[in-house]
PyMOL CGO cylinders between C-alpha atoms (Angstrom):
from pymol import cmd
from pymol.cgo import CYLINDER

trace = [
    CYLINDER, -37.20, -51.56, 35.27, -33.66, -51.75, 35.61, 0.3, 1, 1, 1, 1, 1, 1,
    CYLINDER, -33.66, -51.75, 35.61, -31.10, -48.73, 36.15, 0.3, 1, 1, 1, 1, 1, 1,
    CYLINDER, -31.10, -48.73, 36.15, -27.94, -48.25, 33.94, 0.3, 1, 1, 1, 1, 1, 1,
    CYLINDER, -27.94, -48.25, 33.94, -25.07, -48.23, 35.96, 0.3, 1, 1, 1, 1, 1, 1,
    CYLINDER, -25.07, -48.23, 35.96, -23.38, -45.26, 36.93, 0.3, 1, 1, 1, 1, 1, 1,
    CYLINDER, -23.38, -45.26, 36.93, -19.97, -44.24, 35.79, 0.3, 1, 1, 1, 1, 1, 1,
    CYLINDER, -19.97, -44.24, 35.79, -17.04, -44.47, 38.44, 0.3, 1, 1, 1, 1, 1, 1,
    CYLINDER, -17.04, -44.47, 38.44, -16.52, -40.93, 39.20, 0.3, 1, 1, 1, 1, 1, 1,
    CYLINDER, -16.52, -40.93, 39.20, -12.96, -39.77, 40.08, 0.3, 1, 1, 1, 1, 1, 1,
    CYLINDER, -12.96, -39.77, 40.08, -12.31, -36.19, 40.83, 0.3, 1, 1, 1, 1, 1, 1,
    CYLINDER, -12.31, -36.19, 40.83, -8.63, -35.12, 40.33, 0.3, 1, 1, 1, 1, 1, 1,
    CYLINDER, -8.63, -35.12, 40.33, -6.10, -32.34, 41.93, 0.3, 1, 1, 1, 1, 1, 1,
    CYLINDER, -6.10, -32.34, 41.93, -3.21, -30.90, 40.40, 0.3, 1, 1, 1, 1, 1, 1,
    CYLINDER, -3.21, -30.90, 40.40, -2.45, -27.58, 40.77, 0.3, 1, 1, 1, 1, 1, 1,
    CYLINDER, -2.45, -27.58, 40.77, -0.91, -27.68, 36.48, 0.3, 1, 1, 1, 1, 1, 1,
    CYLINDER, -0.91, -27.68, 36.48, -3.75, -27.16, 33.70, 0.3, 1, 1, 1, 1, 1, 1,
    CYLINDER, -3.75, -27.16, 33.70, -1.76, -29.17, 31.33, 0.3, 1, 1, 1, 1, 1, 1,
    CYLINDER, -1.76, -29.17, 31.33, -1.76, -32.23, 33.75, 0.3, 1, 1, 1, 1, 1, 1,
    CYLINDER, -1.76, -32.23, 33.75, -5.79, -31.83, 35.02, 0.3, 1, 1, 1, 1, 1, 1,
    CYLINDER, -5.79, -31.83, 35.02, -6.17, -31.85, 30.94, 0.3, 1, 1, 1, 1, 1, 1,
    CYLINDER, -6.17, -31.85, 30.94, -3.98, -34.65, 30.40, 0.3, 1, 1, 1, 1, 1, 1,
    CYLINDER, -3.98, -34.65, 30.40, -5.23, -36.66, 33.58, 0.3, 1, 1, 1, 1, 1, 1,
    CYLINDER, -5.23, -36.66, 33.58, -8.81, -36.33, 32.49, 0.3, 1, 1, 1, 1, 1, 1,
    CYLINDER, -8.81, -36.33, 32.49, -8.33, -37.14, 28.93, 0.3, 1, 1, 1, 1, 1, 1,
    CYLINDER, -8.33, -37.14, 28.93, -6.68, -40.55, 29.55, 0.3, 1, 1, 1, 1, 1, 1,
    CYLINDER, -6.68, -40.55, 29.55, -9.15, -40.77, 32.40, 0.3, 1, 1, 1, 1, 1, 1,
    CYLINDER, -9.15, -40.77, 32.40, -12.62, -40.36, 30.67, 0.3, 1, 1, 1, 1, 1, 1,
    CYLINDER, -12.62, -40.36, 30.67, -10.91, -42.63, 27.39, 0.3, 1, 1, 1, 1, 1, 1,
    CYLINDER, -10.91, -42.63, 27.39, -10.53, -45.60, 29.77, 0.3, 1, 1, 1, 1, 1, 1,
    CYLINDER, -10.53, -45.60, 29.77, -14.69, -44.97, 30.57, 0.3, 1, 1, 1, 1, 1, 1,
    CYLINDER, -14.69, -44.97, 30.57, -14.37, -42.87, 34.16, 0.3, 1, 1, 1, 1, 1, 1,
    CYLINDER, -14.37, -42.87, 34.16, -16.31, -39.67, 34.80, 0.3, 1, 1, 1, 1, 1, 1,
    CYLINDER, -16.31, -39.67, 34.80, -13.74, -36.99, 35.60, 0.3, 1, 1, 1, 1, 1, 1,
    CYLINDER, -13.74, -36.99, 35.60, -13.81, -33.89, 37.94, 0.3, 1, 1, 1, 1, 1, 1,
    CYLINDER, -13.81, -33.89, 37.94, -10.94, -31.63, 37.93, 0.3, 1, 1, 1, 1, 1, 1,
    CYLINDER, -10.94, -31.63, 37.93, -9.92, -29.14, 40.68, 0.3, 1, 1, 1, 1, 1, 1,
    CYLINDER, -9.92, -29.14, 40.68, -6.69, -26.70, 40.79, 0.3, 1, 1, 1, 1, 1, 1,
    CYLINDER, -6.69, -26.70, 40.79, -6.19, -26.94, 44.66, 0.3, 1, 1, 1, 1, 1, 1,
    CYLINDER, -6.19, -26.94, 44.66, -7.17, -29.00, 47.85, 0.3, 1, 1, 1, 1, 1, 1,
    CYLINDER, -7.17, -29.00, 47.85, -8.97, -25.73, 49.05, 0.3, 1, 1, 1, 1, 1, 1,
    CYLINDER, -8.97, -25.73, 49.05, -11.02, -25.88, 45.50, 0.3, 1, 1, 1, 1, 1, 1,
    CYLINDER, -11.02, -25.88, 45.50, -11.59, -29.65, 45.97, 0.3, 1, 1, 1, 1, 1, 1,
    CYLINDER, -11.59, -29.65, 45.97, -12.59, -29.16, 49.59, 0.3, 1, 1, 1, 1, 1, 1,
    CYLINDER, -12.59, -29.16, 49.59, -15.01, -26.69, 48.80, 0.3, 1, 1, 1, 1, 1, 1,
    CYLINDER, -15.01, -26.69, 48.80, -16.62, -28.70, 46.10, 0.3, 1, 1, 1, 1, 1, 1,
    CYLINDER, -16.62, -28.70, 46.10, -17.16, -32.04, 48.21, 0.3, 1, 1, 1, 1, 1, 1,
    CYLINDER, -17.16, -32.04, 48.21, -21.40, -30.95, 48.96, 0.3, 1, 1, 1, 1, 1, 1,
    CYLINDER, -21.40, -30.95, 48.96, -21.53, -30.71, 45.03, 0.3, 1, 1, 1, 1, 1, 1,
    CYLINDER, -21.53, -30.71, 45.03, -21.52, -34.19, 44.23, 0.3, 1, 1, 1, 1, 1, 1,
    CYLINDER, -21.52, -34.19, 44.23, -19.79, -37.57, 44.79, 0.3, 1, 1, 1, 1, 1, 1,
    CYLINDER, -19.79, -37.57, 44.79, -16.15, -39.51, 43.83, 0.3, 1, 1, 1, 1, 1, 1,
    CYLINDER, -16.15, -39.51, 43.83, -15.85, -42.94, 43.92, 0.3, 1, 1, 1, 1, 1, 1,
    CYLINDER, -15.85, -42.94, 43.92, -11.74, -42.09, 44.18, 0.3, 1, 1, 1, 1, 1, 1,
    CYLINDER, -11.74, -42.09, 44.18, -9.92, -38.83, 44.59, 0.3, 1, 1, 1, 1, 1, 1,
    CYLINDER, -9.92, -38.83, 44.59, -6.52, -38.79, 42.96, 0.3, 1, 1, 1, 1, 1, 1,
    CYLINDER, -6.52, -38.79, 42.96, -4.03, -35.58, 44.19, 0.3, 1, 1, 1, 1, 1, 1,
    CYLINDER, -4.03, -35.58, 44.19, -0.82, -33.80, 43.47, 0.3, 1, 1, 1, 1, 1, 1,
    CYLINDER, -0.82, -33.80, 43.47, 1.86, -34.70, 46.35, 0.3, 1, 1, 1, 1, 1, 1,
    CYLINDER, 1.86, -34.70, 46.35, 3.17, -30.95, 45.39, 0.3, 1, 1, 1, 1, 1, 1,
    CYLINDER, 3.17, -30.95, 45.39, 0.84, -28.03, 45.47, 0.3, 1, 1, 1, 1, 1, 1,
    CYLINDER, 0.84, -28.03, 45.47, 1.00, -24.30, 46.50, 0.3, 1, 1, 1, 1, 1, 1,
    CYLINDER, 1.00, -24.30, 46.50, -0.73, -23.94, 49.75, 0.3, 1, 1, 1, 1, 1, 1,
    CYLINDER, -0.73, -23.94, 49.75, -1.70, -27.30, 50.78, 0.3, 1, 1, 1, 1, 1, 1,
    CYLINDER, -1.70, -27.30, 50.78, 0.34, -30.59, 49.40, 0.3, 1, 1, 1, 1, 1, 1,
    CYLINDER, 0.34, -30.59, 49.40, -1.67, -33.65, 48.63, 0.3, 1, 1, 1, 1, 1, 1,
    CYLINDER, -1.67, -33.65, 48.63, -1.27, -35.19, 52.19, 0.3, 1, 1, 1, 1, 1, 1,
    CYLINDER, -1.27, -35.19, 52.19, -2.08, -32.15, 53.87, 0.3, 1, 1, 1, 1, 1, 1,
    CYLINDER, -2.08, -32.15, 53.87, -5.09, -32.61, 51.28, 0.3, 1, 1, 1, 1, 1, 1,
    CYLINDER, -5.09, -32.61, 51.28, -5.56, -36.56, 52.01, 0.3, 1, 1, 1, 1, 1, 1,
    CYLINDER, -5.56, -36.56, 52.01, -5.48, -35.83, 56.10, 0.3, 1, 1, 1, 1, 1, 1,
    CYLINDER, -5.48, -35.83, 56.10, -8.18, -32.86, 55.58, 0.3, 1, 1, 1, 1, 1, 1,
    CYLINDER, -8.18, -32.86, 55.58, -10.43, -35.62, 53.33, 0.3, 1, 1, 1, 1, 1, 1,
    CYLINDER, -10.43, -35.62, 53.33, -10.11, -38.06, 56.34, 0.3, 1, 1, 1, 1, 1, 1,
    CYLINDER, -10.11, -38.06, 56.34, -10.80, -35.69, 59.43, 0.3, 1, 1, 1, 1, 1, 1,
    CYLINDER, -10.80, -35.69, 59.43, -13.93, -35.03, 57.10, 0.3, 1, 1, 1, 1, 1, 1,
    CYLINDER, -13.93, -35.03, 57.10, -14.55, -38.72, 57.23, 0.3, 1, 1, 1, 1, 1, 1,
    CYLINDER, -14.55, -38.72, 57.23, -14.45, -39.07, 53.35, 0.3, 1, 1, 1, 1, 1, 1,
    CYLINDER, -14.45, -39.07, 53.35, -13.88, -42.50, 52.85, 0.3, 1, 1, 1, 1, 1, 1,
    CYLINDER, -13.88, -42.50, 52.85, -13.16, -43.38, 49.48, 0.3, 1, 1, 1, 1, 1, 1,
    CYLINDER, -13.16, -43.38, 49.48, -9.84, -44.25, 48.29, 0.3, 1, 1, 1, 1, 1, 1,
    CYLINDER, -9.84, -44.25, 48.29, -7.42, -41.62, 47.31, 0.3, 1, 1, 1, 1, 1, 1,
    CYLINDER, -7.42, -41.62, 47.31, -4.38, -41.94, 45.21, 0.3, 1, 1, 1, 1, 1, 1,
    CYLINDER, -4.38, -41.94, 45.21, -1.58, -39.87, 45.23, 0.3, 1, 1, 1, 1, 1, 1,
    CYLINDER, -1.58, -39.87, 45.23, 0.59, -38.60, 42.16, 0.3, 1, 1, 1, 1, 1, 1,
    CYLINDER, 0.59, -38.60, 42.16, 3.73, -37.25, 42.37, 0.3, 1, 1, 1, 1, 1, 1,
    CYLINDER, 3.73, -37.25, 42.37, 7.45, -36.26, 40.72, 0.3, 1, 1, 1, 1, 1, 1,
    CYLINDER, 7.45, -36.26, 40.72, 9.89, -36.73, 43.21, 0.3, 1, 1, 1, 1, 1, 1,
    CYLINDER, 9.89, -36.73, 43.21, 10.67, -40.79, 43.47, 0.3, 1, 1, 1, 1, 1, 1,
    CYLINDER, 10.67, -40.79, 43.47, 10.70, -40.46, 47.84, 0.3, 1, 1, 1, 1, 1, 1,
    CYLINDER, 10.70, -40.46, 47.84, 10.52, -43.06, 50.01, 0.3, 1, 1, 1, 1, 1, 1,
    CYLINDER, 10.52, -43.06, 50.01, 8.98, -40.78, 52.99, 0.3, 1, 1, 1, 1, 1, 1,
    CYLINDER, 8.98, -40.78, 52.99, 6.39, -39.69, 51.18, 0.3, 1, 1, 1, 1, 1, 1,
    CYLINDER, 6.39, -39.69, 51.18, 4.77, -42.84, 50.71, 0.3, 1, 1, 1, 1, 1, 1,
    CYLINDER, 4.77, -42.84, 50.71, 5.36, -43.49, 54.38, 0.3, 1, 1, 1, 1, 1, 1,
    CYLINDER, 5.36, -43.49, 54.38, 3.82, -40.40, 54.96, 0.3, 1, 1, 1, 1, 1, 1,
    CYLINDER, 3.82, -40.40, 54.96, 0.72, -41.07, 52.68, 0.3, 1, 1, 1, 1, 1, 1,
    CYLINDER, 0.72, -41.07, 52.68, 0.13, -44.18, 54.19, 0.3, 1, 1, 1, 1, 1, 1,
    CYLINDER, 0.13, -44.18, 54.19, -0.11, -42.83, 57.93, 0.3, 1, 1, 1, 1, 1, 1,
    CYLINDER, -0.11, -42.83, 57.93, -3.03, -40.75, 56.65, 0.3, 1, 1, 1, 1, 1, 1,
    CYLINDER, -3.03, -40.75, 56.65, -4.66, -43.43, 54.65, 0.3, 1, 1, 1, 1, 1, 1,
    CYLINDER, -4.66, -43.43, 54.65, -3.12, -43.25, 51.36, 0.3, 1, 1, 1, 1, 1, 1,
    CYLINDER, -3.12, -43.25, 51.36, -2.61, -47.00, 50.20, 0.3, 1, 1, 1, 1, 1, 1,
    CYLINDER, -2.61, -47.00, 50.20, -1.73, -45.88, 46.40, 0.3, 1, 1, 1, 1, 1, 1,
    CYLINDER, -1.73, -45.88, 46.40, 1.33, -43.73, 45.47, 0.3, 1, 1, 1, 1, 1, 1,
    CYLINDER, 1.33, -43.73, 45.47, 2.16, -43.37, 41.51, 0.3, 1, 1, 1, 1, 1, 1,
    CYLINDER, 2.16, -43.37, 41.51, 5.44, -41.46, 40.22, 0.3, 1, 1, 1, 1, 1, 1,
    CYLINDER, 5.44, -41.46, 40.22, 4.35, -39.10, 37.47, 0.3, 1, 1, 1, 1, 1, 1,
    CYLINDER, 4.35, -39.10, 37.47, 6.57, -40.63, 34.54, 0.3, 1, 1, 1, 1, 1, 1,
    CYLINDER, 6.57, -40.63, 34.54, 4.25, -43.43, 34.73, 0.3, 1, 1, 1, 1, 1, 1,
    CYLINDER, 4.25, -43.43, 34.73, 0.87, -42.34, 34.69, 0.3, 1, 1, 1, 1, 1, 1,
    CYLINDER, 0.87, -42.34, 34.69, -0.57, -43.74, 31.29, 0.3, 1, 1, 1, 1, 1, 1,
    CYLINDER, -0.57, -43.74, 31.29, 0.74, -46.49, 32.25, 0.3, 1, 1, 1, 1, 1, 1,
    CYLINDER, 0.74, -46.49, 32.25, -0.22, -47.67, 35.94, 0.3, 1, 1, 1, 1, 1, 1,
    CYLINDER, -0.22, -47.67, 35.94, -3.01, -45.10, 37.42, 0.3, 1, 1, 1, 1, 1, 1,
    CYLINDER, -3.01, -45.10, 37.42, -5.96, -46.51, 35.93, 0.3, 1, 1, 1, 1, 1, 1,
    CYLINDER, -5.96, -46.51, 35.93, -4.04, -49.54, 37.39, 0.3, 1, 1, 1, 1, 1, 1,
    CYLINDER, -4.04, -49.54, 37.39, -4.22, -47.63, 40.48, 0.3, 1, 1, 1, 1, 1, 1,
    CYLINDER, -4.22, -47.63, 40.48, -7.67, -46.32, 40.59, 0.3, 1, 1, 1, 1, 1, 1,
    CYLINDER, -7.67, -46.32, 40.59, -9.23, -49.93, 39.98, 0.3, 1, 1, 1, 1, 1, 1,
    CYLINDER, -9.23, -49.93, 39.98, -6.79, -51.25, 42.57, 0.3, 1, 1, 1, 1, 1, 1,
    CYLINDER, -6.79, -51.25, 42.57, -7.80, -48.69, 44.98, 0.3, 1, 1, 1, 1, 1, 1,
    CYLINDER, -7.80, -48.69, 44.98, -11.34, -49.31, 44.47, 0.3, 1, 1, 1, 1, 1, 1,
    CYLINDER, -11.34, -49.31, 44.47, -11.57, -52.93, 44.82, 0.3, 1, 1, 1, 1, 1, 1,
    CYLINDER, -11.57, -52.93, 44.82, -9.26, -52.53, 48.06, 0.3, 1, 1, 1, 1, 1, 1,
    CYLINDER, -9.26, -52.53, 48.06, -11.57, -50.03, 49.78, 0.3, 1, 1, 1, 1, 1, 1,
    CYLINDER, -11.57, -50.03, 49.78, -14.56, -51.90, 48.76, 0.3, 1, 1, 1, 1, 1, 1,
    CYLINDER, -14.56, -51.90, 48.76, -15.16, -48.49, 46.35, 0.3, 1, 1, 1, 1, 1, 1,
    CYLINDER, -15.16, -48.49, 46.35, -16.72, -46.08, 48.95, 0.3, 1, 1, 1, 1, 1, 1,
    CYLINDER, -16.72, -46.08, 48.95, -18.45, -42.92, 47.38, 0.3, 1, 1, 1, 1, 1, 1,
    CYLINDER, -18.45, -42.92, 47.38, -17.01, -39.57, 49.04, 0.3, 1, 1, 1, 1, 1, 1,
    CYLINDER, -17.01, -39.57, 49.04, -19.88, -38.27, 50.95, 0.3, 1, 1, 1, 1, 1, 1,
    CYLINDER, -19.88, -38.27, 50.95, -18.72, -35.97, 54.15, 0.3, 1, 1, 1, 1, 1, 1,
    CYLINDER, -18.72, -35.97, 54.15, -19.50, -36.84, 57.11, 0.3, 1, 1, 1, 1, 1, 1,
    CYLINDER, -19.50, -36.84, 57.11, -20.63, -40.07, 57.29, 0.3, 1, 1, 1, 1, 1, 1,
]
cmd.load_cgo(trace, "trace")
């Protein structure tokens, strides 16, 4: 008996409806399983619920930004790769990514074109480790 294989399963934050719709649309087309979430708090909550092969957040949300977000995932020891999104084209926040283990940093403009890119990148970097706290 052999087992189909499992989708990869990304979960996304953005704190904009249009862009969790827009994210998960070209997501699921190019064959990922997608789980949205309006805020790192939402996301945070949600981690017992299931499992991500990649987390992909907002640099710029209410409340808690995405590396605020990305250091919170790592002091839970949540390993798998997360890439970060964002709008504003700055060098410091990559810099500032990367000190909390953000390897992947994509400027919004150019989603469609280079975060599935991204995502697979990330993946095969970090050996694709699923999100499961605390280990």
């Amino acid at each position: 008996m052999t087992c189909a294989p499992s989708k990869i399963v990304v979960y996304v934050v953005d704190d904009d409806q249009g862009v969790l719709g827009s994210l998960r649309f070209l997501l699921e087309t190019d064959g990922f399983e997608v789980r949205t979430f309006r805020s790192g708090p939402a996301l945070l909550d949600s981690l017992d619920d299931g499992r991500a092969d990649c987390i992909v957040v907002d640099y710029k949300m209410p409340g808690m930004n995405g590396i605020d977000l990305a250091q919170k995932l790592r002091d839970r020891k949540v390993a798998c790769p997360v890439v970060m999104i964002t709008g504003y084209p700055d060098e410091s926040i990559s810099s500032r990514a990367a000190a909390v283990g953000v390897r992947h940093v994509v400027l919004k403009p150019h989603l469609e074109e280079s975060l599935v890119f991204h995502i697979r990148g990330a993946l095969k970097n970090d050996g694709a480790p699923l999100c499961t706290p605390g280990l």
